[in-house]
Biotite code that builds the C-alpha atoms (Angstrom):
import biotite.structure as struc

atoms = struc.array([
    struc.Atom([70.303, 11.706, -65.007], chain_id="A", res_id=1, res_name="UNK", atom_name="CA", element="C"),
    struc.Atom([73.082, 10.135, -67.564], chain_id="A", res_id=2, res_name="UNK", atom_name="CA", element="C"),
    struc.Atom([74.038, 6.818, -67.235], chain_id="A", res_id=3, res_name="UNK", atom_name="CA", element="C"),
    struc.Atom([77.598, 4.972, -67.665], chain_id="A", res_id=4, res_name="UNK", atom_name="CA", element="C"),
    struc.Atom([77.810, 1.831, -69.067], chain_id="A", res_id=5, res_name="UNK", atom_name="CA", element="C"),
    struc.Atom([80.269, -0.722, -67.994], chain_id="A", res_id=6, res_name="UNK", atom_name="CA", element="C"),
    struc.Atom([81.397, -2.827, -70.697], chain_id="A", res_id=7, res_name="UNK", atom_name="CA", element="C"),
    struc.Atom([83.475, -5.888, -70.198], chain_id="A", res_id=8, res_name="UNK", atom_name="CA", element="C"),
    struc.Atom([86.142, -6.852, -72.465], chain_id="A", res_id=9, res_name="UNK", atom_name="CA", element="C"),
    struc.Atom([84.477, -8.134, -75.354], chain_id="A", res_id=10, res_name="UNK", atom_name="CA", element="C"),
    struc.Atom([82.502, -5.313, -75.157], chain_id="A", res_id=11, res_name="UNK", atom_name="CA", element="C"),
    struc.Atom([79.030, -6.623, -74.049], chain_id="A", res_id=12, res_name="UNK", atom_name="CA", element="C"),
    struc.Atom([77.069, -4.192, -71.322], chain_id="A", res_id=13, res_name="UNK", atom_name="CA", element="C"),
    struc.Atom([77.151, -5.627, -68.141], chain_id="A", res_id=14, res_name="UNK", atom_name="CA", element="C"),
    struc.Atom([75.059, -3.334, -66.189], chain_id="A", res_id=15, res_name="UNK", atom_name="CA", element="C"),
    struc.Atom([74.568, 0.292, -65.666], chain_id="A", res_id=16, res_name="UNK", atom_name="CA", element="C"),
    struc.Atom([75.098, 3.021, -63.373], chain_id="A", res_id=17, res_name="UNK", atom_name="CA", element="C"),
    struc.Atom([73.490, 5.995, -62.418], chain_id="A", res_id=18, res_name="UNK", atom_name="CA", element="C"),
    struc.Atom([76.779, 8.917, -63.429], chain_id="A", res_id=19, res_name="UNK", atom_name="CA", element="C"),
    struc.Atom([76.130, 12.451, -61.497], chain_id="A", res_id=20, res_name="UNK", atom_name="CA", element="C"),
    struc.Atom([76.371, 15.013, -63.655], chain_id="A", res_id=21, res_name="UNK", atom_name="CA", element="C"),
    struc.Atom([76.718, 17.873, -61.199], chain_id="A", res_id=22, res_name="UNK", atom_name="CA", element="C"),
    struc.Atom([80.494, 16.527, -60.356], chain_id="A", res_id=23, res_name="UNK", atom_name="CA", element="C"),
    struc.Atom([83.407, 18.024, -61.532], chain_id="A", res_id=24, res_name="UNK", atom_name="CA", element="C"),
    struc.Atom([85.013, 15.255, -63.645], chain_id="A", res_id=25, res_name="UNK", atom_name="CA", element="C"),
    struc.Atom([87.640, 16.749, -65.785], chain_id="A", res_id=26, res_name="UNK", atom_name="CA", element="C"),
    struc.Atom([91.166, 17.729, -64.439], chain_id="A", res_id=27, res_name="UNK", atom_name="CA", element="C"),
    struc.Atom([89.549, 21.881, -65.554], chain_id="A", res_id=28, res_name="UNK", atom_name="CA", element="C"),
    struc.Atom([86.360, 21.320, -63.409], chain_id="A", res_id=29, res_name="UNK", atom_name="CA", element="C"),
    struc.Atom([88.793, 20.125, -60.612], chain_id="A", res_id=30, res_name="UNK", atom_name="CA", element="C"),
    struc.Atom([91.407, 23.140, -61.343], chain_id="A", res_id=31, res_name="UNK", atom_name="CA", element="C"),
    struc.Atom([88.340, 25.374, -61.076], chain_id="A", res_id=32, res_name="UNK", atom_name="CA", element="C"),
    struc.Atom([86.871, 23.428, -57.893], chain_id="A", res_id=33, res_name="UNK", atom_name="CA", element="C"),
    struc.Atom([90.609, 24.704, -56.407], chain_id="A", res_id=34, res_name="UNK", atom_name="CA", element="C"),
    struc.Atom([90.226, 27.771, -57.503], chain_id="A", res_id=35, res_name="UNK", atom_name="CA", element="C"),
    struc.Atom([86.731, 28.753, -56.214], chain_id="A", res_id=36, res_name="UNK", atom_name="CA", element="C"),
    struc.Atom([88.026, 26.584, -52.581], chain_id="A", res_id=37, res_name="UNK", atom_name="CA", element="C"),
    struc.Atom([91.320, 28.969, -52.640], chain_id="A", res_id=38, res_name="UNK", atom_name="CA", element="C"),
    struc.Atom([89.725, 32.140, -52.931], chain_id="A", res_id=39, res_name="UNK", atom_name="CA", element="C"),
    struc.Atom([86.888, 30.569, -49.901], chain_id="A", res_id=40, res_name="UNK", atom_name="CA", element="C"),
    struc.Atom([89.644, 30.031, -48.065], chain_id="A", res_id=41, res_name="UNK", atom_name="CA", element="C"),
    struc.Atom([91.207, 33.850, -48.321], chain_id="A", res_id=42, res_name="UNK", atom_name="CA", element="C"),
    struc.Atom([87.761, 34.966, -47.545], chain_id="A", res_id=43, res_name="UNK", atom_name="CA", element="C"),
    struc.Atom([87.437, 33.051, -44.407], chain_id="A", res_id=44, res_name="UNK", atom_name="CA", element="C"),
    struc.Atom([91.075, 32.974, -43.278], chain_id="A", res_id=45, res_name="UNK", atom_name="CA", element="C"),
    struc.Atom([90.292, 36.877, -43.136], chain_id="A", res_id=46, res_name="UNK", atom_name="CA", element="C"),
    struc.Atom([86.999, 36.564, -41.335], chain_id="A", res_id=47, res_name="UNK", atom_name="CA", element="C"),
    struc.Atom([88.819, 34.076, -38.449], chain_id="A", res_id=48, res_name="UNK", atom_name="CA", element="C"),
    struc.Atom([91.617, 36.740, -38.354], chain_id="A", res_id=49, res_name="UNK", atom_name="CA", element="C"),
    struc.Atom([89.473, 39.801, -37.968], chain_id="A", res_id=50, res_name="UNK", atom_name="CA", element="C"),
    struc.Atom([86.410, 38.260, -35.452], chain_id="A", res_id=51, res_name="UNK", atom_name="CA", element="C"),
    struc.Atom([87.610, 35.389, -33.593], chain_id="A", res_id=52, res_name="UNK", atom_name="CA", element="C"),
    struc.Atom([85.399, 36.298, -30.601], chain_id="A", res_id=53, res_name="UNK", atom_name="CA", element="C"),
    struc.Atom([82.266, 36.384, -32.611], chain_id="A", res_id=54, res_name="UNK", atom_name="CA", element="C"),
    struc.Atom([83.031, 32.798, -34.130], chain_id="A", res_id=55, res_name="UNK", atom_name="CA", element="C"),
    struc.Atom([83.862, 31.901, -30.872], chain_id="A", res_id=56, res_name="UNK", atom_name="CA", element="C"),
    struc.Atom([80.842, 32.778, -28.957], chain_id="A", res_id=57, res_name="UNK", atom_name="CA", element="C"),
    struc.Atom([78.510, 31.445, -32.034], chain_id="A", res_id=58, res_name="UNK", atom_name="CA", element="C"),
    struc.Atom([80.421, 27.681, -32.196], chain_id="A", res_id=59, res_name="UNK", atom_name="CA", element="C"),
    struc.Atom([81.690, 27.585, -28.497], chain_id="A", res_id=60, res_name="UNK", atom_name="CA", element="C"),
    struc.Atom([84.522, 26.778, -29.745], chain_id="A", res_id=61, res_name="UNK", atom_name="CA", element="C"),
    struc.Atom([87.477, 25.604, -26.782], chain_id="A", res_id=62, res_name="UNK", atom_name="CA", element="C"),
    struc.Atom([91.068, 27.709, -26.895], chain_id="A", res_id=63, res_name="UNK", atom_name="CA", element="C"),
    struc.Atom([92.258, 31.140, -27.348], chain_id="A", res_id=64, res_name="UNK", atom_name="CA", element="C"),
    struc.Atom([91.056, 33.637, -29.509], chain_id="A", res_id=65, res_name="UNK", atom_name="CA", element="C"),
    struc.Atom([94.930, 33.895, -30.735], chain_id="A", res_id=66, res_name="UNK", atom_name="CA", element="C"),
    struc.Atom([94.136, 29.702, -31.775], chain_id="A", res_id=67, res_name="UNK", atom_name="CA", element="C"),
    struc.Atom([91.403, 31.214, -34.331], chain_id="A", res_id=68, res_name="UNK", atom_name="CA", element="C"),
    struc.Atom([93.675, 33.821, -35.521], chain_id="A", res_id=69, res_name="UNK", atom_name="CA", element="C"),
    struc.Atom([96.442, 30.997, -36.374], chain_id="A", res_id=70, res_name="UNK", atom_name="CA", element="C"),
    struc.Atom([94.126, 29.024, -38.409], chain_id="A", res_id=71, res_name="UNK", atom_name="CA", element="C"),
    struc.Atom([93.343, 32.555, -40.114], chain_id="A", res_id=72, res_name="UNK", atom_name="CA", element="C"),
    struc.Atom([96.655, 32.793, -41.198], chain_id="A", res_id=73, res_name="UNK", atom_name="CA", element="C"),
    struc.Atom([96.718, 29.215, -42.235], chain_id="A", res_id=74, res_name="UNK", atom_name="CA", element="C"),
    struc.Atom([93.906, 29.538, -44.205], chain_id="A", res_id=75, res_name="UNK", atom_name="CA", element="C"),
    struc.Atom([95.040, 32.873, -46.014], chain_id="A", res_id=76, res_name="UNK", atom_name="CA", element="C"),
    struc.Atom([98.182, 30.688, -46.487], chain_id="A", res_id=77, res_name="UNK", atom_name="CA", element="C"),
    struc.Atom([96.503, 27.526, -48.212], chain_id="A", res_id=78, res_name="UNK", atom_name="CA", element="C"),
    struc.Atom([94.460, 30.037, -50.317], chain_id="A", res_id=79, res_name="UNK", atom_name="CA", element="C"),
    struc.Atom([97.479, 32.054, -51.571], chain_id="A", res_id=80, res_name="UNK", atom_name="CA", element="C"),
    struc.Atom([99.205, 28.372, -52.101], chain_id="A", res_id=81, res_name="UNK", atom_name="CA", element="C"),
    struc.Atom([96.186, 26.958, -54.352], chain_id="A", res_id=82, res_name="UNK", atom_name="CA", element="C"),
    struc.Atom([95.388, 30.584, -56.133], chain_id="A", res_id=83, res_name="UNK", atom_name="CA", element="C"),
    struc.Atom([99.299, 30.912, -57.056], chain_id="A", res_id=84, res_name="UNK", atom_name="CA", element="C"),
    struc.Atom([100.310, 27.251, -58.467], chain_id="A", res_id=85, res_name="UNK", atom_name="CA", element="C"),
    struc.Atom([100.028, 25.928, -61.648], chain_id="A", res_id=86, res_name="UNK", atom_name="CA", element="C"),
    struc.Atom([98.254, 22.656, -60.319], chain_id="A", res_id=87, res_name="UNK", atom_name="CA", element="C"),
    struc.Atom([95.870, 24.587, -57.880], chain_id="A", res_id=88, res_name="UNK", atom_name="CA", element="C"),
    struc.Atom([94.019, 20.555, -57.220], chain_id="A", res_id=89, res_name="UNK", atom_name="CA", element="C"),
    struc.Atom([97.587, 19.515, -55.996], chain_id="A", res_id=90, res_name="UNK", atom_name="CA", element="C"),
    struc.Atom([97.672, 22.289, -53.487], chain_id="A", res_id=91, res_name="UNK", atom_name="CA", element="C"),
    struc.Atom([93.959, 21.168, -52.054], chain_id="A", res_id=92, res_name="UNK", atom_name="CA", element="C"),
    struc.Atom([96.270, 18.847, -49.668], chain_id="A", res_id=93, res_name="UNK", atom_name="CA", element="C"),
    struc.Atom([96.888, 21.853, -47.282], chain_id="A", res_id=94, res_name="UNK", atom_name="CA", element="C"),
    struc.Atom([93.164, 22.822, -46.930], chain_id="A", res_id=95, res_name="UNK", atom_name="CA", element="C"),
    struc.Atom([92.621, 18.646, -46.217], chain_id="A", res_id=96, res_name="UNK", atom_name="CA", element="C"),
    struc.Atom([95.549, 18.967, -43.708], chain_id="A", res_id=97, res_name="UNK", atom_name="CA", element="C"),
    struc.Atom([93.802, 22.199, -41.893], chain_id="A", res_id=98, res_name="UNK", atom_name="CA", element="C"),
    struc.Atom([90.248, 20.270, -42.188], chain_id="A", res_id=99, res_name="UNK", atom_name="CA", element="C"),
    struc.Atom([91.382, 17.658, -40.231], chain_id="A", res_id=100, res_name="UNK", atom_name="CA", element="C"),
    struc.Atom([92.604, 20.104, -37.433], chain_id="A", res_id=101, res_name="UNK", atom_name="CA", element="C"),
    struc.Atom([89.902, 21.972, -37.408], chain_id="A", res_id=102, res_name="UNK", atom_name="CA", element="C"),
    struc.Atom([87.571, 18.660, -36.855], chain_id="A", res_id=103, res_name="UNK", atom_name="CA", element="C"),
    struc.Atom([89.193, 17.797, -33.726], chain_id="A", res_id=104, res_name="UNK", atom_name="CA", element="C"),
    struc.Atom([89.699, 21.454, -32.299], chain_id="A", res_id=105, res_name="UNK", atom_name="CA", element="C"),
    struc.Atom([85.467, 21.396, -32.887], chain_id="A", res_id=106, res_name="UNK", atom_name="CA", element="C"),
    struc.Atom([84.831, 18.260, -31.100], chain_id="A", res_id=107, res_name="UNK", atom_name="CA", element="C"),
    struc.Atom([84.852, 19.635, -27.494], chain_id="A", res_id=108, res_name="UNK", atom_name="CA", element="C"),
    struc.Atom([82.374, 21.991, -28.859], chain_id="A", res_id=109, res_name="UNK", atom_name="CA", element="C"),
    struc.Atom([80.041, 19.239, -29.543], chain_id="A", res_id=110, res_name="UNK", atom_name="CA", element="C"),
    struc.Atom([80.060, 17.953, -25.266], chain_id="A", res_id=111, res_name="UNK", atom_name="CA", element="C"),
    struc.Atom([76.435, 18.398, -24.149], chain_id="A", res_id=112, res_name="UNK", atom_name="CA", element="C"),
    struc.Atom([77.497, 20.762, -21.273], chain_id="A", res_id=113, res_name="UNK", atom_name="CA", element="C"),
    struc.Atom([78.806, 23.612, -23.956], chain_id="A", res_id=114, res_name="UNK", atom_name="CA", element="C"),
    struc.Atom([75.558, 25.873, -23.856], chain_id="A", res_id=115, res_name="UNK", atom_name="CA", element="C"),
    struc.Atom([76.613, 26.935, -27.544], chain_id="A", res_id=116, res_name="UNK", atom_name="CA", element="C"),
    struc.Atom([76.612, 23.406, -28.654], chain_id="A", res_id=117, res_name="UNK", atom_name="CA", element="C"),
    struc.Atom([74.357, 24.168, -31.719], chain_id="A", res_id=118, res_name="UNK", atom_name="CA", element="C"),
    struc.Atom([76.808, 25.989, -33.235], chain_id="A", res_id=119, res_name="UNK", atom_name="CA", element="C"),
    struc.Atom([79.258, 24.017, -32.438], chain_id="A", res_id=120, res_name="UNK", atom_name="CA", element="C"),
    struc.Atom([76.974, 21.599, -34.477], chain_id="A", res_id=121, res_name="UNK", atom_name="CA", element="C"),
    struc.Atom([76.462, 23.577, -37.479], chain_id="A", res_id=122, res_name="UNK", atom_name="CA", element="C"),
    struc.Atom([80.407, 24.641, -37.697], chain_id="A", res_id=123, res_name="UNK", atom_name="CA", element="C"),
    struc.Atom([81.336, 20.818, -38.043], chain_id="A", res_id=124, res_name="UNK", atom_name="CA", element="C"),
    struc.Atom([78.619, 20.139, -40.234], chain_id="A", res_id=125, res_name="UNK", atom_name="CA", element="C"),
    struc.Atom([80.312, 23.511, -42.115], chain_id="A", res_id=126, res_name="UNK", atom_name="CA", element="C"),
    struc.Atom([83.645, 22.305, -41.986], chain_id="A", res_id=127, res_name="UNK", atom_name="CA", element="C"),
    struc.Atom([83.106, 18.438, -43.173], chain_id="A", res_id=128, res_name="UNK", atom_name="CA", element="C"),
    struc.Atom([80.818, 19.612, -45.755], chain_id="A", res_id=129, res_name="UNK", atom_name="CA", element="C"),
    struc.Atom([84.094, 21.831, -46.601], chain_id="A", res_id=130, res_name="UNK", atom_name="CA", element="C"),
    struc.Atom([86.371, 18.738, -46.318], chain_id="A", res_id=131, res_name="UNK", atom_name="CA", element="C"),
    struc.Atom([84.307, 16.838, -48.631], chain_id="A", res_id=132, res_name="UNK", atom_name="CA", element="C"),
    struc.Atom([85.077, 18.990, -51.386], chain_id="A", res_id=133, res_name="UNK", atom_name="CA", element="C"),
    struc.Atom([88.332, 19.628, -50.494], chain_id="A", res_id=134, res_name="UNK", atom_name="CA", element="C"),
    struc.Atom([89.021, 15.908, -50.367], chain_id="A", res_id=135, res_name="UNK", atom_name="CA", element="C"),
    struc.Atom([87.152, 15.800, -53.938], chain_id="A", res_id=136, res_name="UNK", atom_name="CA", element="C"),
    struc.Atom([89.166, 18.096, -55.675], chain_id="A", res_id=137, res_name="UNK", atom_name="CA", element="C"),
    struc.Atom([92.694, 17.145, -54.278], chain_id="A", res_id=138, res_name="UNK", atom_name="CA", element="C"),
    struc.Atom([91.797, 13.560, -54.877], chain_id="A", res_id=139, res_name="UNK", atom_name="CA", element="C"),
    struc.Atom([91.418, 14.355, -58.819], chain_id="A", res_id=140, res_name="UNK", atom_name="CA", element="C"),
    struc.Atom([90.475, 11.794, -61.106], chain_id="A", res_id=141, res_name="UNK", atom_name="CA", element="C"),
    struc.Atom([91.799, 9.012, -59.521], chain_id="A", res_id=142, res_name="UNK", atom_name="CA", element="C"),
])
């Protein structure tokens, strides 16, 4: 593992820490993050679209089928926004927007009376592990 030194003005080391390497860093590893998040998101805006029973059934998920269909389109749409623009990290804001939806359309799945409730489980762990990186990359290098 690399380490970063922090230096203080007059250049002395004042201590060091421990710099992950496996983080995208420049504003090209972030553009590529986008990228790679854009095209996940065409890929499972279609899958929401096309079986929103099965998804359903495996995440006991509240709502209408027609509610998984919507955030379908709304993830074919933040794909096609990201994949399309010149800043693709700038566009990660709608995939952060639809996260946060999709956290708190999950959390009745999590109530201990929903007999699917392990799925429900894994599909939030799924989707924060999915808002982590979206955060990440439309965050940048600030």
């Amino acid at each position: 593992m690399m380490r970063a030194r922090l230096q203080d003005e007059e250049g002395e080391r004042k201590r060091s820490m421990p710099m992950e390497k496996s983080l995208p860093r420049s504003s090209h590893e972030l553009g590529r993050l986008a990228n790679c998040l854009g095209w996940f998101s065409l890929a499972l805006g279609a899958v929401e679209l096309v079986a929103p029973r099965a998804i359903k059934r495996w995440a006991g998920a509240p709502g209408p089928k027609i509610l998984l269909q919507a955030y379908g389109l709304r993830e074919i749409a933040a794909g096609m926004l990201i994949l399309f623009s010149r800043r693709p990290e700038h566009m990660m804001w709608t995939r952060c927007a639809g996260d946060l939806l999709d956290v708190a359309t999950l959390i009745p799945a999590l109530r201990r009376r929903n007999r699917h409730r392990i799925g429900g489980k894994a599909a939030m762990v799924f989707v924060l592990a999915a808002t982590a990186l979206d955060f990440w990359a439309a965050m940048g290098r600030r």
